[in-house]
PQR file with spaces between the fields and no chain letter, atoms N, CA, C, O and H, PARSE charges and radii, in Angstrom:
ATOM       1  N    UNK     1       0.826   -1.162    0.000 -0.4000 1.5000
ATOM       2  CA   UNK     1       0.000    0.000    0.000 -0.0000 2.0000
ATOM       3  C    UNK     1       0.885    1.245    0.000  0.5500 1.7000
ATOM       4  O    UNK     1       1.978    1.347    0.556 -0.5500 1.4000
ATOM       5  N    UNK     2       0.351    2.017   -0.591 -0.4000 1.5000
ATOM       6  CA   UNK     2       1.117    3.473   -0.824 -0.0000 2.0000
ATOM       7  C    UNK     2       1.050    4.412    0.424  0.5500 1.7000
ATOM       8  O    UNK     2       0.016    4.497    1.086 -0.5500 1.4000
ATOM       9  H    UNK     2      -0.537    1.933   -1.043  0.4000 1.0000
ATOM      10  N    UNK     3       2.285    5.178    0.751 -0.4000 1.5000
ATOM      11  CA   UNK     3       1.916    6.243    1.709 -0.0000 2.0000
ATOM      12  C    UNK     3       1.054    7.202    1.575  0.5500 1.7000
ATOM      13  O    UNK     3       1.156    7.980    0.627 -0.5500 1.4000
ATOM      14  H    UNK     3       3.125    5.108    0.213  0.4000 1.0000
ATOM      15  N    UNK     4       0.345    7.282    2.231 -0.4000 1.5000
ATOM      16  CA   UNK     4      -0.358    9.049    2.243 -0.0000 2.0000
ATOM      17  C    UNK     4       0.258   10.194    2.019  0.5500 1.7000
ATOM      18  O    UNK     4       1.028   10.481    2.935 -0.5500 1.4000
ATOM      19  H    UNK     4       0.262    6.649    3.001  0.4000 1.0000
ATOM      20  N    UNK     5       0.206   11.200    0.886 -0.4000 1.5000
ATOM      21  CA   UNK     5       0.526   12.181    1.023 -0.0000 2.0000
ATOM      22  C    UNK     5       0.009   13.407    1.848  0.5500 1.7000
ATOM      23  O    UNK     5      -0.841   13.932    1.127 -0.5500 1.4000
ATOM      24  H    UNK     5      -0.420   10.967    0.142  0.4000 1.0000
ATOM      25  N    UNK     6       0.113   14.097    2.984 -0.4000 1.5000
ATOM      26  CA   UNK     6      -0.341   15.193    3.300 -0.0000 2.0000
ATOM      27  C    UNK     6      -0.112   16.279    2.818  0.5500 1.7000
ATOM      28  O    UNK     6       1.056   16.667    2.842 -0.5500 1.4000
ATOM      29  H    UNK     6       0.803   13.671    3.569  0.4000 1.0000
ATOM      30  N    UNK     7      -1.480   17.397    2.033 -0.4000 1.5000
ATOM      31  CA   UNK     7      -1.099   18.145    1.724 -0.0000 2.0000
ATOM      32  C    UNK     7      -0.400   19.598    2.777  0.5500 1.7000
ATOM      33  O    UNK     7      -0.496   19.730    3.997 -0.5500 1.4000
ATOM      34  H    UNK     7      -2.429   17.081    2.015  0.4000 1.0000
ATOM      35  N    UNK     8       0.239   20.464    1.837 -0.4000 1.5000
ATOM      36  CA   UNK     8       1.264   21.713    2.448 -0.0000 2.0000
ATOM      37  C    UNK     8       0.221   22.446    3.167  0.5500 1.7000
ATOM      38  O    UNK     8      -0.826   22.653    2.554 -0.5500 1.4000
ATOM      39  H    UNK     8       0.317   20.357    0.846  0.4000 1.0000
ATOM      40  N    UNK     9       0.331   22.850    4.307 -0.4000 1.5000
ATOM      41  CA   UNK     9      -0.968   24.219    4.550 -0.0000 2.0000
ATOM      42  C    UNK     9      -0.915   25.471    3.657  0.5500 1.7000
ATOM      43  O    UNK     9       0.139   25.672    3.054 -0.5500 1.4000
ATOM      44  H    UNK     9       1.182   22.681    4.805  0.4000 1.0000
ATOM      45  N    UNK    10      -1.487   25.954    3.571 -0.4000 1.5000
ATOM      46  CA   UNK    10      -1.521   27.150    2.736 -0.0000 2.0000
ATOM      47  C    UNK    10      -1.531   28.030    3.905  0.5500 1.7000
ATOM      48  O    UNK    10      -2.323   28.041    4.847 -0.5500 1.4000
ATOM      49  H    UNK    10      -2.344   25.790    4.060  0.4000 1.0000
ATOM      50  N    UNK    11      -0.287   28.926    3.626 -0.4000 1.5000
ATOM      51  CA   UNK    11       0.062   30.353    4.556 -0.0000 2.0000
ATOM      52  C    UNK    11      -0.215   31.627    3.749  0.5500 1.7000
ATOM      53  O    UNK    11       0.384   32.047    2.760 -0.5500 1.4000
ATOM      54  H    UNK    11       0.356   28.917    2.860  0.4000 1.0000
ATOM      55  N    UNK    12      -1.322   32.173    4.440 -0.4000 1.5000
ATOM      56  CA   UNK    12      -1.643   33.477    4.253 -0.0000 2.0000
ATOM      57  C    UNK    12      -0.772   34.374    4.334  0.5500 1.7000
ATOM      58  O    UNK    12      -0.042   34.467    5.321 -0.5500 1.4000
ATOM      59  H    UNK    12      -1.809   31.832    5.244  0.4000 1.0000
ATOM      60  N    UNK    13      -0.716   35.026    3.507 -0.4000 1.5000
ATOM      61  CA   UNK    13       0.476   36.342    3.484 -0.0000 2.0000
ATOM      62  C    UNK    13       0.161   37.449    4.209  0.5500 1.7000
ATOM      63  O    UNK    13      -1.035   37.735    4.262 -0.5500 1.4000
ATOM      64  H    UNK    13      -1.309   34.950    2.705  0.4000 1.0000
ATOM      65  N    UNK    14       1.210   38.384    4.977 -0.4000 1.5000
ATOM      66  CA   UNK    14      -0.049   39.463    6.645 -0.0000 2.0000
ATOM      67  C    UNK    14      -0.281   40.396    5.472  0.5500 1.7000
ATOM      68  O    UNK    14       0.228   40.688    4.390 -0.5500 1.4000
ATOM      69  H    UNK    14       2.182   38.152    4.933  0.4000 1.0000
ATOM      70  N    UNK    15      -1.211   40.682    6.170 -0.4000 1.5000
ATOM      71  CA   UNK    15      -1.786   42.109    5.611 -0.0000 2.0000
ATOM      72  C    UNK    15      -0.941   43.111    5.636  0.5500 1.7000
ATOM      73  O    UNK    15      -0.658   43.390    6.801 -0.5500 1.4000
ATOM      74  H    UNK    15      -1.624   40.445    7.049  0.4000 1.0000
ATOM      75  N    UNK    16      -0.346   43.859    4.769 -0.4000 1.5000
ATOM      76  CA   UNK    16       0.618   45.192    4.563 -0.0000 2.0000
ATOM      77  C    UNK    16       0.310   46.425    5.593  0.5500 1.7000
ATOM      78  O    UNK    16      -0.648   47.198    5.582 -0.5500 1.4000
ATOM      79  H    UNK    16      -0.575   43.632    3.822  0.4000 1.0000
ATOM      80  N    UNK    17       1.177   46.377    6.288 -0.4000 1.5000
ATOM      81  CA   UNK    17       0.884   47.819    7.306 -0.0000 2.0000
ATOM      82  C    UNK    17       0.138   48.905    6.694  0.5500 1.7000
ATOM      83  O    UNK    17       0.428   49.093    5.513 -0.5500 1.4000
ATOM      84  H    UNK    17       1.955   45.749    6.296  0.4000 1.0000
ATOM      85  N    UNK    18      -0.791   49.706    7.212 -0.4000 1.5000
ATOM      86  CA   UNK    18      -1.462   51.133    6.727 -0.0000 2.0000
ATOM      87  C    UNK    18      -0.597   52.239    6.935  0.5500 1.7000
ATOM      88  O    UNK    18       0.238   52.295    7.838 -0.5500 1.4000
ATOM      89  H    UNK    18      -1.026   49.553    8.172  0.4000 1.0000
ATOM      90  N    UNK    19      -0.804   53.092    6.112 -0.4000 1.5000
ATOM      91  CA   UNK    19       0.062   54.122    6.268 -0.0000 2.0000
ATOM      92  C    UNK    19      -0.203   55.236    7.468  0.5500 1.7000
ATOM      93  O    UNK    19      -1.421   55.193    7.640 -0.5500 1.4000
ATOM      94  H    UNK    19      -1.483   53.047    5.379  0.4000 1.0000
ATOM      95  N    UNK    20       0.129   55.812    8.007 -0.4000 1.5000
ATOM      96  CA   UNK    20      -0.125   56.334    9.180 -0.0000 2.0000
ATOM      97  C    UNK    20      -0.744   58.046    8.904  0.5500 1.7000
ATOM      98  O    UNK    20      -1.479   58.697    9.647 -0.5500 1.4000
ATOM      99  H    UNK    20       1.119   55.847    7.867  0.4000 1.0000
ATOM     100  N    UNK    21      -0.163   58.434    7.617 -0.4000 1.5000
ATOM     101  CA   UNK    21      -1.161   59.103    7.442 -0.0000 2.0000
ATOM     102  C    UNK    21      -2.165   59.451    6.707  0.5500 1.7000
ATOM     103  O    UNK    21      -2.312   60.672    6.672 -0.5500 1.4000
ATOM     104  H    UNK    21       0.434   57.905    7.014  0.4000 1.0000
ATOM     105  N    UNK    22      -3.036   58.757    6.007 -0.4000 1.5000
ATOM     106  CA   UNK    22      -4.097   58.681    5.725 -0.0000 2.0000
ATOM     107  C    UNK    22      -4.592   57.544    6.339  0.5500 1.7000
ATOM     108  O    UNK    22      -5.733   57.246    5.988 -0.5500 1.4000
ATOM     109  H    UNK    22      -2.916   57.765    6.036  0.4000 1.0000
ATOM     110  N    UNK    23      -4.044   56.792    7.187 -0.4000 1.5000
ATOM     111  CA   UNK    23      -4.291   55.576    8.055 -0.0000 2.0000
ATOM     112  C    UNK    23      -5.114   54.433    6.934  0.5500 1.7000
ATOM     113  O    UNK    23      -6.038   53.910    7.557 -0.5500 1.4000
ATOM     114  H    UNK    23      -3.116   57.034    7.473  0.4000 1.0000
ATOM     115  N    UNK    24      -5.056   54.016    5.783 -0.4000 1.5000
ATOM     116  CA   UNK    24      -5.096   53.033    4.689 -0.0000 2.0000
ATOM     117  C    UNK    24      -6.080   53.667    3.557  0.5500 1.7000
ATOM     118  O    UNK    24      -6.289   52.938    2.587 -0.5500 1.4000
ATOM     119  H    UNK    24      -4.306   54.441    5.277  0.4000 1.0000
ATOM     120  N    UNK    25      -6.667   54.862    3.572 -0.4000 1.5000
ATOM     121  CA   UNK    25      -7.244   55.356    2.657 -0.0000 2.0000
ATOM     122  C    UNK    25      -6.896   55.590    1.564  0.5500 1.7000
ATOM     123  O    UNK    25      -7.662   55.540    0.602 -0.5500 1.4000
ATOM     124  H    UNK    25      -6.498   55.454    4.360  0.4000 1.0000
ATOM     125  N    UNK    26      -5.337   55.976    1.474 -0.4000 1.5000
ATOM     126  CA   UNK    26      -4.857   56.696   -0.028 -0.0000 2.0000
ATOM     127  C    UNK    26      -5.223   58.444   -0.002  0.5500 1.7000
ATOM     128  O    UNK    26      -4.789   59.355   -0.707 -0.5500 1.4000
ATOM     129  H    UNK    26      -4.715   56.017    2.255  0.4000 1.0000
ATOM     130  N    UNK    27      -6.031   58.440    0.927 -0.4000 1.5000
ATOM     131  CA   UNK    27      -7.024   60.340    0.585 -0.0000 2.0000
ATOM     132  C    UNK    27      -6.939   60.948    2.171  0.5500 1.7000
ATOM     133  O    UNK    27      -7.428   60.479    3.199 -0.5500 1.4000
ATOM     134  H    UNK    27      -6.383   57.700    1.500  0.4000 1.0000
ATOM     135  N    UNK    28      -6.057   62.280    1.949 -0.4000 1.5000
ATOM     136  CA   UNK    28      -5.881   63.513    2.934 -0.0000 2.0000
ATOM     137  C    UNK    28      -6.904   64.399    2.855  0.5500 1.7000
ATOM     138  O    UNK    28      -7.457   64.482    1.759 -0.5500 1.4000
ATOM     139  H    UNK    28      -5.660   62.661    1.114  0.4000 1.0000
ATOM     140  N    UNK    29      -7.350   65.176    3.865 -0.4000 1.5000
ATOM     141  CA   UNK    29      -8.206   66.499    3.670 -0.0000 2.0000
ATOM     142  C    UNK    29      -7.418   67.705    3.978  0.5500 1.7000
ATOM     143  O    UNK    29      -6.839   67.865    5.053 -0.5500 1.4000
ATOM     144  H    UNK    29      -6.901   65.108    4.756  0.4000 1.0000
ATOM     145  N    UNK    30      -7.412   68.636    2.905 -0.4000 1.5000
ATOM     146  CA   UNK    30      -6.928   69.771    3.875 -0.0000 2.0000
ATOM     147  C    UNK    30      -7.898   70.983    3.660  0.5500 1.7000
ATOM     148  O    UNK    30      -8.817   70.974    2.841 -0.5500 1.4000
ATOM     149  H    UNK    30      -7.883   68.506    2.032  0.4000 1.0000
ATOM     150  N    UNK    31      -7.496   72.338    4.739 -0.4000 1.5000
ATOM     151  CA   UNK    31      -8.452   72.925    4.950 -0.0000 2.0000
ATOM     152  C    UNK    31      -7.902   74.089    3.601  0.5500 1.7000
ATOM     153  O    UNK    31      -6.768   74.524    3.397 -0.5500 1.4000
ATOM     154  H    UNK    31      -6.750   72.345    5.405  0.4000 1.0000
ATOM     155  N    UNK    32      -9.553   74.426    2.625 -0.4000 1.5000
ATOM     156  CA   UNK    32      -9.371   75.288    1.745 -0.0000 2.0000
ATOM     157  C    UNK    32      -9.411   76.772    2.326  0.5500 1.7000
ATOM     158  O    UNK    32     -10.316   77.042    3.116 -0.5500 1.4000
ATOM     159  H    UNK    32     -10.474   74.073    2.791  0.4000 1.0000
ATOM     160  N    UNK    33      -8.680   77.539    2.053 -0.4000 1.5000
ATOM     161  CA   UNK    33      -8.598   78.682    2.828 -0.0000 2.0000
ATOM     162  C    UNK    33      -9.182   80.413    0.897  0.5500 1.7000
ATOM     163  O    UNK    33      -8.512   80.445   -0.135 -0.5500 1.4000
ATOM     164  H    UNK    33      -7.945   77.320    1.411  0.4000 1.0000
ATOM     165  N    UNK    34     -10.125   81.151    1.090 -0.4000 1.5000
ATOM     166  CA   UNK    34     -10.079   81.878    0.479 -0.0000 2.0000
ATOM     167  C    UNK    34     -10.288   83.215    0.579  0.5500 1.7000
ATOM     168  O    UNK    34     -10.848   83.384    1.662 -0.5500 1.4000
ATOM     169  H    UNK    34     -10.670   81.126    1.928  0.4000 1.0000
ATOM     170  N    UNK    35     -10.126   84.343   -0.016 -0.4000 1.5000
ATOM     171  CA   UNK    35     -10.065   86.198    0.382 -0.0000 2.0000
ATOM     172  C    UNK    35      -8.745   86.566    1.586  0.5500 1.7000
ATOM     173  O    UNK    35      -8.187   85.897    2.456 -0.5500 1.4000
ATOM     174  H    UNK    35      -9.671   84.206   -0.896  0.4000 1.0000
ATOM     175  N    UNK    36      -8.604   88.135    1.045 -0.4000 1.5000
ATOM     176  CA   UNK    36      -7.788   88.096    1.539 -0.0000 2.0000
ATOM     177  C    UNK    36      -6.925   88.261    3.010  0.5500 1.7000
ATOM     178  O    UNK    36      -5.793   88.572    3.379 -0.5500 1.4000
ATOM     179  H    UNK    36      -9.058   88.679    0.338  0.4000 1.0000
ATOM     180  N    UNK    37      -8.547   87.740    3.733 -0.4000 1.5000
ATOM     181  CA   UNK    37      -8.330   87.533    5.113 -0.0000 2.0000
ATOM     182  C    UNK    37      -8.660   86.212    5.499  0.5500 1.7000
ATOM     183  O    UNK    37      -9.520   85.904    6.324 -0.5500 1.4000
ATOM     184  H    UNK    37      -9.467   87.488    3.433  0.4000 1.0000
ATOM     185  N    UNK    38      -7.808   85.321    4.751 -0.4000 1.5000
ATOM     186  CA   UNK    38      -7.927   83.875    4.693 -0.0000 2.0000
ATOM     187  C    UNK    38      -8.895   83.394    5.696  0.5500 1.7000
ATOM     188  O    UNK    38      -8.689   83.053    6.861 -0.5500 1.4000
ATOM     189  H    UNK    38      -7.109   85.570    4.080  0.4000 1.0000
ATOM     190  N    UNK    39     -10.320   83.446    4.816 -0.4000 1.5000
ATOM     191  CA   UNK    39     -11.138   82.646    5.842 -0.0000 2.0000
ATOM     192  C    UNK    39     -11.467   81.206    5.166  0.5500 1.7000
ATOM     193  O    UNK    39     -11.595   80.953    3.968 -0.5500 1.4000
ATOM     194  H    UNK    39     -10.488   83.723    3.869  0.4000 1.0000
ATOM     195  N    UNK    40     -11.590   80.147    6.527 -0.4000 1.5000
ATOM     196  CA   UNK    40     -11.691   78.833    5.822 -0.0000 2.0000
ATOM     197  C    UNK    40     -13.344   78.398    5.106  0.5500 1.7000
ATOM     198  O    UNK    40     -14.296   78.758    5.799 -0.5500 1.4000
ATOM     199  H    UNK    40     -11.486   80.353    7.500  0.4000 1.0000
ATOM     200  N    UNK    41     -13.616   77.801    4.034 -0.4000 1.5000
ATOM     201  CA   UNK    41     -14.599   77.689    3.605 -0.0000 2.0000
ATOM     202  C    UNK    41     -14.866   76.594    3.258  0.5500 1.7000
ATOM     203  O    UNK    41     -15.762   76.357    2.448 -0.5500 1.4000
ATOM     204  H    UNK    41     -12.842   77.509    3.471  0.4000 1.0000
ATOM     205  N    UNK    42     -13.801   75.306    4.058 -0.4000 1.5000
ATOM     206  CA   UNK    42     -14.006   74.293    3.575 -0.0000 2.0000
ATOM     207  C    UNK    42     -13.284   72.883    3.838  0.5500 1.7000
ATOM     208  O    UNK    42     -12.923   72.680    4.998 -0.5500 1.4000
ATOM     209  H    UNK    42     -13.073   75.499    4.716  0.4000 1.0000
ATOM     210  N    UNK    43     -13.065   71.999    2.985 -0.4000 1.5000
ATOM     211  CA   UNK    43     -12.119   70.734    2.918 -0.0000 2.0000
ATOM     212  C    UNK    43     -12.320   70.284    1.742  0.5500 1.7000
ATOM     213  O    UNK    43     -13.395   70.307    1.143 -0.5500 1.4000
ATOM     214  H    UNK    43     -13.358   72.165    2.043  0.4000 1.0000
ATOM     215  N    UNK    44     -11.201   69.813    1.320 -0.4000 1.5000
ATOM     216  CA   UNK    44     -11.250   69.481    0.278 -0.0000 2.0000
ATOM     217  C    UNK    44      -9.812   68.200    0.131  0.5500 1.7000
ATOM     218  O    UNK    44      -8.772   68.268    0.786 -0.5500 1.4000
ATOM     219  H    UNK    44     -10.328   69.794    1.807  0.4000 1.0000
ATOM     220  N    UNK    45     -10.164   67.070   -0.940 -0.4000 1.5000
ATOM     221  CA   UNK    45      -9.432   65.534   -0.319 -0.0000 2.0000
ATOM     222  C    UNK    45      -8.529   65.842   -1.401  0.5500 1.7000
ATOM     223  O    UNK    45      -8.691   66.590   -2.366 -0.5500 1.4000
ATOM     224  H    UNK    45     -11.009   67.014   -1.472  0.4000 1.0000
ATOM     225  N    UNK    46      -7.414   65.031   -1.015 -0.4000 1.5000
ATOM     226  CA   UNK    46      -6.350   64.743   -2.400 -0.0000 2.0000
ATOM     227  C    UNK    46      -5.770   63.458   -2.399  0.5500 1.7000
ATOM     228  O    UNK    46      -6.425   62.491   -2.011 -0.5500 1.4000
ATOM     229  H    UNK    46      -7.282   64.424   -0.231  0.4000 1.0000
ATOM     230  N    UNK    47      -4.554   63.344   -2.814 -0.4000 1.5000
ATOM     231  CA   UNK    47      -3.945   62.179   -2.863 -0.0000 2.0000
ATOM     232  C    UNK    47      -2.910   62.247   -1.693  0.5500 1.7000
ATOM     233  O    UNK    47      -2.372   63.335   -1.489 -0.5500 1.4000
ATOM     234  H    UNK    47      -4.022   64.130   -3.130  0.4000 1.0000
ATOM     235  N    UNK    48      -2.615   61.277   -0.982 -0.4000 1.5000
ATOM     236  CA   UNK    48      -1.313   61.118    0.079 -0.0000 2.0000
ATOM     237  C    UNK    48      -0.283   60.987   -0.390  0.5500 1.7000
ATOM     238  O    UNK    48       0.130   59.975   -0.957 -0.5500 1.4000
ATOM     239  H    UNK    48      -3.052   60.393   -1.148  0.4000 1.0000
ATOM     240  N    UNK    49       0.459   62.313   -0.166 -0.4000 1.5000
ATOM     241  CA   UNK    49       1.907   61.756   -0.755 -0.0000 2.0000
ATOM     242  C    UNK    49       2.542   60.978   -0.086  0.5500 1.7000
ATOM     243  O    UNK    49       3.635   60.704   -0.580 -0.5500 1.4000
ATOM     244  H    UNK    49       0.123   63.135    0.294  0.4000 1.0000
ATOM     245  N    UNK    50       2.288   60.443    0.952 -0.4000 1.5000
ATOM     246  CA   UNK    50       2.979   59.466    1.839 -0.0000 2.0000
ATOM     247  C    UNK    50       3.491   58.166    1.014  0.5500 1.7000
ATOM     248  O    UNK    50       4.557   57.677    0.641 -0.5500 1.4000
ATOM     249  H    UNK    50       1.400   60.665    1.354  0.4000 1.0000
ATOM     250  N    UNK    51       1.860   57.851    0.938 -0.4000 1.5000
ATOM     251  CA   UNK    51       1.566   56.328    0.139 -0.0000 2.0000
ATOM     252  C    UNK    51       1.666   56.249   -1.247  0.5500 1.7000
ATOM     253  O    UNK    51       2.135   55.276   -1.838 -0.5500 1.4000
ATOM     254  H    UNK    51       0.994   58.248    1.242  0.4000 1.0000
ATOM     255  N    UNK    52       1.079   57.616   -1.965 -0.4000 1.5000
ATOM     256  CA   UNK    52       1.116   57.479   -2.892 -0.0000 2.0000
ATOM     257  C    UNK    52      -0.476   57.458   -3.703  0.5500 1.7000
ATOM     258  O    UNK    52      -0.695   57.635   -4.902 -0.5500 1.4000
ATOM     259  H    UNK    52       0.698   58.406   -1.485  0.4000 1.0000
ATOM     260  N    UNK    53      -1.321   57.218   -2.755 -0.4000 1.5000
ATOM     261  CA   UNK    53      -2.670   56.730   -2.993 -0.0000 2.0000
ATOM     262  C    UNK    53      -2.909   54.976   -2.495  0.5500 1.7000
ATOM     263  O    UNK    53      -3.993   54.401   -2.396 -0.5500 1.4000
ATOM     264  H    UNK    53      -1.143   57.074   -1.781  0.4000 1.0000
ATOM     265  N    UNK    54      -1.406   54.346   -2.214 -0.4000 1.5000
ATOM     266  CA   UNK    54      -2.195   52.353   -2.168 -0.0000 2.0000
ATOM     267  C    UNK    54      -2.690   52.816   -0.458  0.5500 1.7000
ATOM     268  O    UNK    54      -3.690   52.173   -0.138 -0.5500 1.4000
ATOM     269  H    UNK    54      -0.525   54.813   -2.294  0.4000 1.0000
ATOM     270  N    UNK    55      -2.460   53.266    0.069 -0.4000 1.5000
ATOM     271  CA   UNK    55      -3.051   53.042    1.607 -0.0000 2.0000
ATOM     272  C    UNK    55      -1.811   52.245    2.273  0.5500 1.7000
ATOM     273  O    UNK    55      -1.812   51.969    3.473 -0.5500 1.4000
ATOM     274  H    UNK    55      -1.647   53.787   -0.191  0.4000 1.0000
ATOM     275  N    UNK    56      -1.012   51.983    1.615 -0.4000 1.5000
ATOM     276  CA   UNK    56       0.268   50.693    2.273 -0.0000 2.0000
ATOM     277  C    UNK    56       1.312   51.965    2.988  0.5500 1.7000
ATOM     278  O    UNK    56       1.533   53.158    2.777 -0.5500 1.4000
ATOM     279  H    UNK    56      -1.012   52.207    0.640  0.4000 1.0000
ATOM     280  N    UNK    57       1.676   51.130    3.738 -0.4000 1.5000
ATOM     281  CA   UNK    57       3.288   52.298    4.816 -0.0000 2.0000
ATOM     282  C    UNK    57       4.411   51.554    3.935  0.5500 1.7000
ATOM     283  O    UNK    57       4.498   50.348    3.708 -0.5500 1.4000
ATOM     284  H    UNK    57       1.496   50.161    3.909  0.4000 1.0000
ATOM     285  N    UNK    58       5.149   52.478    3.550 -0.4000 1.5000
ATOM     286  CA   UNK    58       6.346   52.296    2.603 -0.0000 2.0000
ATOM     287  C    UNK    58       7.338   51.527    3.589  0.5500 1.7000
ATOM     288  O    UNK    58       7.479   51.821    4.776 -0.5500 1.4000
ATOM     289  H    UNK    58       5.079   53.458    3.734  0.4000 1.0000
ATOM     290  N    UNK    59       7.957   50.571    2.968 -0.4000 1.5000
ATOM     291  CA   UNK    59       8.955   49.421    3.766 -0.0000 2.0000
ATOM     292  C    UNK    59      10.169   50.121    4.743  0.5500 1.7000
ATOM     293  O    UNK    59      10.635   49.778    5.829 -0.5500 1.4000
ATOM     294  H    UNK    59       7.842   50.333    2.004  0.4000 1.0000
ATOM     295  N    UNK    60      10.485   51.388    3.735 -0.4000 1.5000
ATOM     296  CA   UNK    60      11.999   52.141    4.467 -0.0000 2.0000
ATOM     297  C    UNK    60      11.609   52.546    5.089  0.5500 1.7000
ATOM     298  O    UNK    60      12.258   53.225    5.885 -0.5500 1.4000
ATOM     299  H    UNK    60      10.106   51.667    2.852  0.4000 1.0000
């Protein structure tokens, strides 16, 4: 009779750290400021230059 093979477990790969500042979003708010007694009128989102937009914390 033949041995049994057991199969390998399958290992999940971790989840990639979030970036700390947009905390995994990819998207910052900052405050829109307009006239020339800079009053705020707002928020408005952009891209994180941290991440880049993936939401991931860069390895270095």
């Amino acid at each position: 009779m033949a041995t049994r093979k057991t199969p390998t477990p399958v290992v999940a790969e971790p989840e990639p750290a979030k970036c700390p500042t947009c905390k995994g979003t990819g998207e910052v708010s900052r405050t829109v400021r307009v006239g020339r007694k800079r009053r705020t009128v707002g928020r408005q989102t952009g891209l994180c230059l941290t991440c880049l937009g993936s939401g991931e914390a860069s390895t270095d």
